[in-house]
C-alpha positions as CSV (number, residue, x, y, z in Angstrom):
1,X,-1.5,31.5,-24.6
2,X,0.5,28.6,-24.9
3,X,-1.0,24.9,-23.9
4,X,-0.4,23.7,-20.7
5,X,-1.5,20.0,-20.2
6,X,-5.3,20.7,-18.5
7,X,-4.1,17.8,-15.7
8,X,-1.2,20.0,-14.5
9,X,-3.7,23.6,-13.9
10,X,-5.6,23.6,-10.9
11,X,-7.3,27.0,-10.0
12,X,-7.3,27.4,-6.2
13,X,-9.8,29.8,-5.4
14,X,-13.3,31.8,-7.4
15,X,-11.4,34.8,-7.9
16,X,-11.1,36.4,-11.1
17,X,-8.3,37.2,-13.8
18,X,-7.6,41.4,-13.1
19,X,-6.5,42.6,-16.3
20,X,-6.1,46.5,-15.0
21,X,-3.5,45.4,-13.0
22,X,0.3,46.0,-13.0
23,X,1.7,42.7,-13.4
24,X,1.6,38.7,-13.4
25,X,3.2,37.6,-10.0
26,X,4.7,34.0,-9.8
27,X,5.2,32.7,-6.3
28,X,7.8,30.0,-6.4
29,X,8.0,27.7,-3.7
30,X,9.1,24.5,-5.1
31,X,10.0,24.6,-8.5
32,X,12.9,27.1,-7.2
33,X,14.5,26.9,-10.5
34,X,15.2,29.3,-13.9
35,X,14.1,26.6,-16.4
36,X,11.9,22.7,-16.8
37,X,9.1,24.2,-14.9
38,X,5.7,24.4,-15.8
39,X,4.5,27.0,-13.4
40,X,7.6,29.3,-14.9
41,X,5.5,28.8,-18.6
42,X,2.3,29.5,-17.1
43,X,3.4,32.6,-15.3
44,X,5.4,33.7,-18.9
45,X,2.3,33.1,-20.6
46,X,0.0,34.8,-18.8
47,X,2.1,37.7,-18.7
48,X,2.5,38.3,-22.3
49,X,-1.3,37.4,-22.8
50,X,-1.8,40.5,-20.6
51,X,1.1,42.6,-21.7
52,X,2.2,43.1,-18.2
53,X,5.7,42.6,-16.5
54,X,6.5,38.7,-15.1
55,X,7.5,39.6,-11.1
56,X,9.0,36.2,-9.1
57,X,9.0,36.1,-5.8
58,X,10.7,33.2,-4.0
59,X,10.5,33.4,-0.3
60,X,11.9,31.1,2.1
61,X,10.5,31.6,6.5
62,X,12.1,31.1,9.5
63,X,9.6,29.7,11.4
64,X,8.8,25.9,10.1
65,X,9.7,23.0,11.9
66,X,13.5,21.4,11.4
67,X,14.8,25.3,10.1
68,X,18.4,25.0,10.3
69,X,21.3,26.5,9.0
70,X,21.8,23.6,6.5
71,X,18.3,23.8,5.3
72,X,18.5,27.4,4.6
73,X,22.1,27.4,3.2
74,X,20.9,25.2,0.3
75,X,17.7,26.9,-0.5
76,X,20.0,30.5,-0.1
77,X,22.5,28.7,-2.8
78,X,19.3,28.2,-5.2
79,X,18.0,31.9,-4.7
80,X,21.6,33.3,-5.5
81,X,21.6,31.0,-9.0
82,X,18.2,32.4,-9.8
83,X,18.8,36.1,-8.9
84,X,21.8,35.4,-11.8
85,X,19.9,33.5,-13.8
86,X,16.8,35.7,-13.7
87,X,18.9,38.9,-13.9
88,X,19.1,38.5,-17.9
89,X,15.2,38.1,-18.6
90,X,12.6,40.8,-18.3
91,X,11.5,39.2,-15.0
92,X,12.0,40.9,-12.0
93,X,12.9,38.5,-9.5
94,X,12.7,39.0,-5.6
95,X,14.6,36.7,-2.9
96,X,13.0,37.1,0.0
97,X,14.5,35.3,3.4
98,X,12.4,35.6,6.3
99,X,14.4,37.5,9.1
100,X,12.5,36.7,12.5
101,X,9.6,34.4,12.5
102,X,6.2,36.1,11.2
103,X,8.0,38.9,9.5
104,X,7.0,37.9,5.8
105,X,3.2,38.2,6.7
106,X,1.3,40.0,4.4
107,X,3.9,39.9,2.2
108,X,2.0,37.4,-0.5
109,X,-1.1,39.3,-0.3
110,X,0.5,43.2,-0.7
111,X,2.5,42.0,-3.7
112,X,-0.9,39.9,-4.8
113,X,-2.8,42.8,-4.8
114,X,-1.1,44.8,-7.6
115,X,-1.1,41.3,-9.8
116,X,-3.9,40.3,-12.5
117,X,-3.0,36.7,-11.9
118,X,-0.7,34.3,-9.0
119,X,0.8,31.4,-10.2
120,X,2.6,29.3,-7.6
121,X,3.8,25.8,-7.8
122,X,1.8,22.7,-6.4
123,X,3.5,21.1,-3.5
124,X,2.0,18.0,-2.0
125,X,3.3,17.2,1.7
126,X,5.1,19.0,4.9
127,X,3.4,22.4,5.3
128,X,2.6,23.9,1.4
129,X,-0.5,22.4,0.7
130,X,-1.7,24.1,3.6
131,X,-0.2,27.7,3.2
132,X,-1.6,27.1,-1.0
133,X,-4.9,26.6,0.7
134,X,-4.8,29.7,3.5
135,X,-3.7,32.3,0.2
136,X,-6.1,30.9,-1.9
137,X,-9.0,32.1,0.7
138,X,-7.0,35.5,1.4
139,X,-6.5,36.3,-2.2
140,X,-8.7,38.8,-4.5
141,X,-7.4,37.5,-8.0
142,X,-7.1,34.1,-9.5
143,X,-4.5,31.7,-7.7
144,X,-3.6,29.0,-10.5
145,X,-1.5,26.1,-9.0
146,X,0.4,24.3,-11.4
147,X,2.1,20.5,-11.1
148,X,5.7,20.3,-11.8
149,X,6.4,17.5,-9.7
150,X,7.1,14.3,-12.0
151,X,6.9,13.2,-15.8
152,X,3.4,11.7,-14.7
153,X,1.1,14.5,-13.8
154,X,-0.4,13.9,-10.1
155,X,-3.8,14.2,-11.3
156,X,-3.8,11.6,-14.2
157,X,-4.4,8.6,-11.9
158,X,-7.0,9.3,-8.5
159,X,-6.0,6.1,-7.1
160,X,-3.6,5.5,-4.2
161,X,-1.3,2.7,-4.8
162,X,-0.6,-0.2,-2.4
163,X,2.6,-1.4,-3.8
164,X,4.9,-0.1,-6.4
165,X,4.2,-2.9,-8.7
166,X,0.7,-1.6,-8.9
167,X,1.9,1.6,-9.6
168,X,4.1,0.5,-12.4
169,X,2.0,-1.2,-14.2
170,X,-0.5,1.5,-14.5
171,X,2.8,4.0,-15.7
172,X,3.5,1.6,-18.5
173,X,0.0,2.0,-19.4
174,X,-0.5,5.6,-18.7
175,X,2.9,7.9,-19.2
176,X,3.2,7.4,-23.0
177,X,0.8,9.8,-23.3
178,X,2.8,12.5,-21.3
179,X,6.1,11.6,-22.4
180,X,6.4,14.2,-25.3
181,X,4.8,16.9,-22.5
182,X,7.7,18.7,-20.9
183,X,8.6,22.8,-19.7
184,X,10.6,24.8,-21.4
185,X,14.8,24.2,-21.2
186,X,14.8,28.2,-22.5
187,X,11.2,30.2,-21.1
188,X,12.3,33.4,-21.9
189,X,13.8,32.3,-25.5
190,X,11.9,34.4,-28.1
191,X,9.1,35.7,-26.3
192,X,8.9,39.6,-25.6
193,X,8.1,40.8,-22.5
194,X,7.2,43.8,-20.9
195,X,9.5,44.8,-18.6
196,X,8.7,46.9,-14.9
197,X,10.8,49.6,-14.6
198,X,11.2,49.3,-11.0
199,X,13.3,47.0,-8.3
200,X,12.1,44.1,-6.4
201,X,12.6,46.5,-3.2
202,X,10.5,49.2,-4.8
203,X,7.6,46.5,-4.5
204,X,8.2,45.6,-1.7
205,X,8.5,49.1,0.0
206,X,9.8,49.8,4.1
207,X,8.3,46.9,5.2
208,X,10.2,43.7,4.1
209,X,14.0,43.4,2.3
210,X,15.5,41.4,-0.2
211,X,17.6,39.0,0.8
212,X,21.0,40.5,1.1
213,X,23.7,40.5,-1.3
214,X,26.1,38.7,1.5
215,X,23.5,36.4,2.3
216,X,23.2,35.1,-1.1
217,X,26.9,35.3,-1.5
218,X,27.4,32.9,1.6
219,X,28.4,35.4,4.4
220,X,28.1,32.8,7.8
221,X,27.3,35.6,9.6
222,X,24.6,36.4,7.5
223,X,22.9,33.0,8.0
224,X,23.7,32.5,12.1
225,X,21.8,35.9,12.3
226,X,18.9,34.0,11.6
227,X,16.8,32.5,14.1
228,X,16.7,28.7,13.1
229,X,19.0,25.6,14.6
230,X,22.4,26.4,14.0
231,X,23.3,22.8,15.6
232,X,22.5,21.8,12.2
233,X,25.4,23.1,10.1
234,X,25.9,23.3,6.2
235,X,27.3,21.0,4.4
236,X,29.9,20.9,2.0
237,X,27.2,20.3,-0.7
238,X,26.0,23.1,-2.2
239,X,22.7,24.0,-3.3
240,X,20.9,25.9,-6.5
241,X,20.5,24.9,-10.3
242,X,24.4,25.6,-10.9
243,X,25.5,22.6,-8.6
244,X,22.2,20.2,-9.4
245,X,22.9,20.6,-13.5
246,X,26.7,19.3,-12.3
247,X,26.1,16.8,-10.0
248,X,23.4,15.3,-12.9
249,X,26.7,15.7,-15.4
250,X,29.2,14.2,-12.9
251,X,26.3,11.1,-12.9
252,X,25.8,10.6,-16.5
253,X,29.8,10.4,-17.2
254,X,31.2,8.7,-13.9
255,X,28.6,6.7,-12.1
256,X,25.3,5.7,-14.3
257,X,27.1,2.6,-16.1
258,X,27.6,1.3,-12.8
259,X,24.3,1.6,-11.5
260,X,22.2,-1.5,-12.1
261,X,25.1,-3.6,-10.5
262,X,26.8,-1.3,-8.1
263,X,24.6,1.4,-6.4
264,X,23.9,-1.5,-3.1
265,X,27.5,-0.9,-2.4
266,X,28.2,1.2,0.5
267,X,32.0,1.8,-0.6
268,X,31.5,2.9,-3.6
269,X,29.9,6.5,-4.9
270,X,27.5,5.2,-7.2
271,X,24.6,6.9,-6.4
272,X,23.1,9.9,-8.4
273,X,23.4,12.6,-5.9
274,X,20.4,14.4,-7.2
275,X,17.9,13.5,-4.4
276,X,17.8,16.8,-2.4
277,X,18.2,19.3,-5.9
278,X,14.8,17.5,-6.7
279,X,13.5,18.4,-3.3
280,X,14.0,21.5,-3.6
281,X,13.4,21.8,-7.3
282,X,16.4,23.1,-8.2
283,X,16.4,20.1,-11.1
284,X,13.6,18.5,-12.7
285,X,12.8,15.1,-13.2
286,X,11.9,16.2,-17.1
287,X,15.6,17.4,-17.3
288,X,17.2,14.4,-15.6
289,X,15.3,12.0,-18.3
290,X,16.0,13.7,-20.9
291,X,19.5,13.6,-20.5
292,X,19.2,9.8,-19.9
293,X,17.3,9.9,-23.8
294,X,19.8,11.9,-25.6
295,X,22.7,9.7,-23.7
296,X,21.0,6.5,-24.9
297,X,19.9,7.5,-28.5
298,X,16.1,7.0,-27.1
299,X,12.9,6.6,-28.8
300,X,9.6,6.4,-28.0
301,X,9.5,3.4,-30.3
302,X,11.9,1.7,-27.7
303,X,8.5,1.6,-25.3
304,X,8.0,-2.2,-24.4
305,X,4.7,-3.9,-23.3
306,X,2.6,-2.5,-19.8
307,X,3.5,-5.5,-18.0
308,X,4.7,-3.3,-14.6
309,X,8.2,-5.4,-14.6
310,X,11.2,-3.2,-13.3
311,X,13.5,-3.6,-16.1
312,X,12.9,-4.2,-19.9
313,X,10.2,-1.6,-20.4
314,X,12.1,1.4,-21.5
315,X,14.3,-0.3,-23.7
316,X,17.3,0.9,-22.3
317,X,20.4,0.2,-20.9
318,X,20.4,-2.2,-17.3
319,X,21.9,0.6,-15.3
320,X,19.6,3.3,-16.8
321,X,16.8,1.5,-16.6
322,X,17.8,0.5,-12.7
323,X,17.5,4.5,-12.5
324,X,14.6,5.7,-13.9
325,X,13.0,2.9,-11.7
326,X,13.8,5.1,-9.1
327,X,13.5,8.6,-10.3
328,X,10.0,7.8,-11.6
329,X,8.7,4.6,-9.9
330,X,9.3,5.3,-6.4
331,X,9.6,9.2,-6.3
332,X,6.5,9.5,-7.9
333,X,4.8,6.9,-6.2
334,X,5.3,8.7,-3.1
335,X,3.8,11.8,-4.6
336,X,0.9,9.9,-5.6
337,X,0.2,9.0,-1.9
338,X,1.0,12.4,-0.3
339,X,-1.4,14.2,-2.8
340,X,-3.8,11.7,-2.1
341,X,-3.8,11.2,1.0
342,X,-3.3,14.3,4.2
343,X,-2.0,10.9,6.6
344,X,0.6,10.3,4.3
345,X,2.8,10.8,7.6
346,X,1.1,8.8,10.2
347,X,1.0,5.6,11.7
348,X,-2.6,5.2,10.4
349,X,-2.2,5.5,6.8
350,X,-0.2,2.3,7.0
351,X,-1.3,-1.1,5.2
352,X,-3.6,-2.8,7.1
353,X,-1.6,-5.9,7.3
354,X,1.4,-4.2,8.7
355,X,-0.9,-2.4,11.5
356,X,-2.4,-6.2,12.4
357,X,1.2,-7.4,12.8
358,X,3.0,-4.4,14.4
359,X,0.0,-4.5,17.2
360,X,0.3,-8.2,17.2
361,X,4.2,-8.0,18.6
362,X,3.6,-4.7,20.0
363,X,4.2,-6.2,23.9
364,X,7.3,-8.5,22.5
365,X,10.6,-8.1,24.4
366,X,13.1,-6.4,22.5
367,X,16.8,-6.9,22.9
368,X,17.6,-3.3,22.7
369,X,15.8,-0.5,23.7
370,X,17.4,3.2,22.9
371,X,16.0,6.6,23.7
372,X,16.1,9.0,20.9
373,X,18.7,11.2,22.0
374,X,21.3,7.6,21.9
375,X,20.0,7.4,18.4
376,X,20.5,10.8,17.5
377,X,24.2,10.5,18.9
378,X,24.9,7.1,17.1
379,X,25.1,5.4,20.6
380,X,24.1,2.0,19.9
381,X,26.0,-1.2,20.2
382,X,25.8,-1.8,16.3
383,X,29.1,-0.2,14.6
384,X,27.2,-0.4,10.7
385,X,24.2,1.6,12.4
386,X,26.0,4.0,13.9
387,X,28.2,4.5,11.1
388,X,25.2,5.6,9.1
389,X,23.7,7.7,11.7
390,X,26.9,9.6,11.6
391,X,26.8,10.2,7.5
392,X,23.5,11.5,8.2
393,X,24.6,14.0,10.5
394,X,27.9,15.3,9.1
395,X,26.5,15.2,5.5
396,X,22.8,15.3,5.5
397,X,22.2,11.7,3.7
398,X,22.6,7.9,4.3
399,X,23.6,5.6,1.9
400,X,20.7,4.3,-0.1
401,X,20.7,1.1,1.1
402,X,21.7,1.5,4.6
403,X,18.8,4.2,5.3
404,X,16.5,0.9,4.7
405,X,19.1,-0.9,7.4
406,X,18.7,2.5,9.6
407,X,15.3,2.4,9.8
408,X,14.4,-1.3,10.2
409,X,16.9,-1.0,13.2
410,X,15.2,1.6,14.9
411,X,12.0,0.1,14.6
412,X,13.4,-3.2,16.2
413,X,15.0,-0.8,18.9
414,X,12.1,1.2,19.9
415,X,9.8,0.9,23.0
416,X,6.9,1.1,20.0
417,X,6.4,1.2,16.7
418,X,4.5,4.6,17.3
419,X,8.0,6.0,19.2
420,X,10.3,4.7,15.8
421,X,8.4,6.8,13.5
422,X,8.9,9.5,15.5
423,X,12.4,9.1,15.7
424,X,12.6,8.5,11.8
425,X,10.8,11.6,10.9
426,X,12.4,13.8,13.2
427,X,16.3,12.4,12.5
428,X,15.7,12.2,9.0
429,X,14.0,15.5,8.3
430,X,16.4,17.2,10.9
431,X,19.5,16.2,9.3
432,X,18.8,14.8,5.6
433,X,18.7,17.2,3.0
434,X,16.1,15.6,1.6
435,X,13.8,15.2,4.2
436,X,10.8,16.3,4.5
437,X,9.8,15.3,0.8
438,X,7.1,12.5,-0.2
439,X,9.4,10.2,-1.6
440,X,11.3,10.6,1.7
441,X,8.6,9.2,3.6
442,X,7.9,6.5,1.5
443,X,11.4,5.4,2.3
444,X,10.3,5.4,6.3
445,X,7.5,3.8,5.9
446,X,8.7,1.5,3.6
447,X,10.2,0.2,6.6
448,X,7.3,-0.6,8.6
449,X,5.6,-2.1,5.5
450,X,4.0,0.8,3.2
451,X,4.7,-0.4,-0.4
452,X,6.0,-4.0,0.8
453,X,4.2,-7.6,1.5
454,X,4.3,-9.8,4.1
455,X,7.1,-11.9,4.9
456,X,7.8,-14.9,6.5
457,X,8.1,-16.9,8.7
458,X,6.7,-15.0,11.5
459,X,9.3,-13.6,13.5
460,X,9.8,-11.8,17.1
461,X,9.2,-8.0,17.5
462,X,9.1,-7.6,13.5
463,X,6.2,-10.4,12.9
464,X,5.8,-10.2,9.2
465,X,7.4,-7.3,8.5
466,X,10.1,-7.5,6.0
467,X,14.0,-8.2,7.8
468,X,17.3,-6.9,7.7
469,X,20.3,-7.1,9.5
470,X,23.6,-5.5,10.0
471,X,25.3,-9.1,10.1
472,X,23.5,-10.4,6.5
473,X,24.4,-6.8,4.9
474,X,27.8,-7.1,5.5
475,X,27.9,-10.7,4.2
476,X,26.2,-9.5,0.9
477,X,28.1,-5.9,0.4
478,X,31.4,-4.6,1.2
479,X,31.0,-2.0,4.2
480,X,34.7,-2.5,5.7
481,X,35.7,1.1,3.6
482,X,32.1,2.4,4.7
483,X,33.1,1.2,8.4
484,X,36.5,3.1,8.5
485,X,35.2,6.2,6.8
486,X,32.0,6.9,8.9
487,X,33.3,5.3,12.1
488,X,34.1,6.1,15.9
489,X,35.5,9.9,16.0
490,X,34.9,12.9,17.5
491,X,31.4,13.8,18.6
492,X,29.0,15.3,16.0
493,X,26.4,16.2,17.9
């Protein structure tokens, strides 16, 4: 069987390898993609180690929290790429979409229960870690979770970082190593593969269906059949490997050059665009970077000295560089805290200085105060806030450096630190197509001073929390185009 680096295999439960079984069954839950994914390998692997058929099941339910129409539509454009993708391989591949809430039950463990092996795809934060754990105690074969997260594999440093400095410096001094580590751009290339001989719906009997063919294909009445929020409508982004391999192309040849000096800009589309095809793994970061190599004639000879700076260490372009600060810095820094730590997401798991200081101000006057359903309908008095609240809604995303603006405002405009969190998670992971992930909720706690130091001087309601303000960003960047495009117009909401 082919290697697979020991720090990205962790076996879930005590039970064993069944080798008189039919086939090898890969459960894909985050890694929702035909290619770059180490789980795929593994589940390849083990299959023609055991000369059995490869069956992939990729379900999505109905029933977790923020389930919307938008949600689902992108996932359902993923499932549609890999039913294509999938359907020239030996693998037999099964979308499954959860029609009513509880209806998938026991569908894990039937199709388990026919498999020598389960691999499935490890998923730190929202509610995977836990449904890993619940089949890994239901199972009767070997559940093998495998880490396709980031370049750096989550289990090759145990500590939590306070700052992403910290963090950095240790990735100079660590990733090397892992660099030349990386999935497959062609699993089924060359390998031979037994094949099953039956349909996905043959294995999954009376009981459950396969996501329909109009489903997959888009049908709107299809998806408002389903029983999630339907006040949360599509957007015109699609979703699925197709789209995500386009939108990294369209990056590459249009916007990356730019992106060390411009990507602050409001105005200007200089962002990546790739932030919710990694969330829902329908890219990987092993892909993105090594497009960035080949583009930039790369070599690991390039590699400067661990000294945790931002820029100068790859030994590549500013704007490159700028990037991979983000895709690898920050992402994975927020993996490293959400795989570390089950508070990732509370108040509690915040730095202790930032706690002292929030309590500190916690009885301050504010200026404004705004219930969540104001925020939710951009009904402040601040035009730059609102505007962003609004891109959030129609398109499921904020600007990259507005979302630090959004958030710092709601904190300042909240009854209580404790009631701004709660509206950031529930806005953001409602509407952003994004949310929900680790390195989303580094972003909201960034704002109330995860990752950051203390700044002075002292200041009302914010104490040594890190400022911002609408008035200072629109002295530094240009936001009059952002203003007129996301302003006052008909109601969203």
């Amino acid at each position: 069987m082919p290697e697979l680096p020991e720090l990205r295999l962790r076996v879930a439960n005590d039970a064993p390898i069944r080798r008189d079984r039919e086939y090898v069954l890969y459960w894909m839950i985050a890694a929702r993609r035909p290619r770059d994914s180490f789980a795929l390998d593994r589940a390849i692997a083990h299959a023609r180690e055991l000369s059995v058929p490869l069956v992939i099941l990729e379900p999505l339910r109905v029933g977790y929290r923020w389930a919307s129409a938008r949600h689902h539509r992108f996932v359902i454009d993923g499932m549609a790429d890999n039913q294509r993708a999938f359907a020239s391989t030996p693998a037999t591949y099964i979308p499954y979409v959860e029609p009513s809430p509880g209806a998938g039950r026991g569908l894990l463990a039937a199709l388990a229960s026919r498999a020598s092996v389960v691999v499935t795809d490890e998923a730190p934060g929202f509610f995977l870690p836990r449904m890993i754990d619940a089949a890994s105690r239901a199972l009767d074969v070997r559940l093998e979770v495998v880490d396709s997260c980031g370049i750096l594999p989550l289990r090759a440093v145990e500590r939590v970082f306070p700052t992403a400095h910290a963090f950095r410096r240790t990735l100079h001094r660590v990733l090397p190593a892992h660099l030349e580590e990386a999935p497959s751009q062609r699993p089924f290339a060359g390998k031979e593969l037994a094949k099953l001989g039956r349909s996905g719906q043959d294995l999954l009997g009376d009981r459950w269906r396969e996501a329909s063919a109009e489903l997959l294909a888009g049908d709107p009445a299809r998806l408002a059949a389903l029983p999630i929020d339907a006040s949360v409508p599509p957007t015109s982004l699609r979703g699925g490997a197709k789209a995500a391999n386009a939108v990294l192309r369209r990056f590459m040849g249009e916007r990356l050059h730019r992106y060390g000096t411009e990507r602050s800009q409001p105005g200007d589309e200089v962002a990546s665009g790739l932030s919710p095809y990694l969330h829902f793994g329908h890219i990987s970061s092993h892909r993105i970077l090594r497009t960035i190599f080949k583009d930039e004639s790369w070599a690991p000879t390039k590699l400067g000295k661990p000294t945790g700076s931002r820029a100068g260490w790859w030994g590549l372009s500013e704007s490159a560089e700028s990037f991979l600060d983000e895709l690898i810095t920050w992402r994975e820094l927020g993996f490293n805290m959400a795989s570390k730590r089950a508070d990732y997401d509370t108040f509690e798991s915040l730095p202790h200085w930032a706690q002292r200081t929030i309590e500190a101000h916690a009885e301050d006057p504010r200026e404004y105060v705004y219930s969540a359903q104001e925020f939710e309908r951009a009904a402040t008095h601040d035009p730059l806030w609102n505007a962003a609240q609004r891109q959030l809604v129609a398109e499921g995303r904020i600007h990259n450096y507005l979302r630090m603006l959004w958030g710092k405002k709601i904190y300042e405009w909240s009854a209580t630190a404790e009631d701004a969190l709660a509206v950031m998670i529930e806005l953001n992971n409602k509407y952003a197509l994004d949310g929900r992930d680790p390195n989303s909720y580094s972003g909201i706690f960034w704002v109330l001073g995860r990752y950051d130091r203390a700044w002075g001087p002292e200041r009302p309601v914010i104490g040594m929390l890190r400022p911002m303000s609408s008035a200072n960003t629109a002295r530094k960047l240009r936001v009059r185009g952002y203003l007129e495009r996301y302003g006052p117009q008909p109601s969203l909401l």
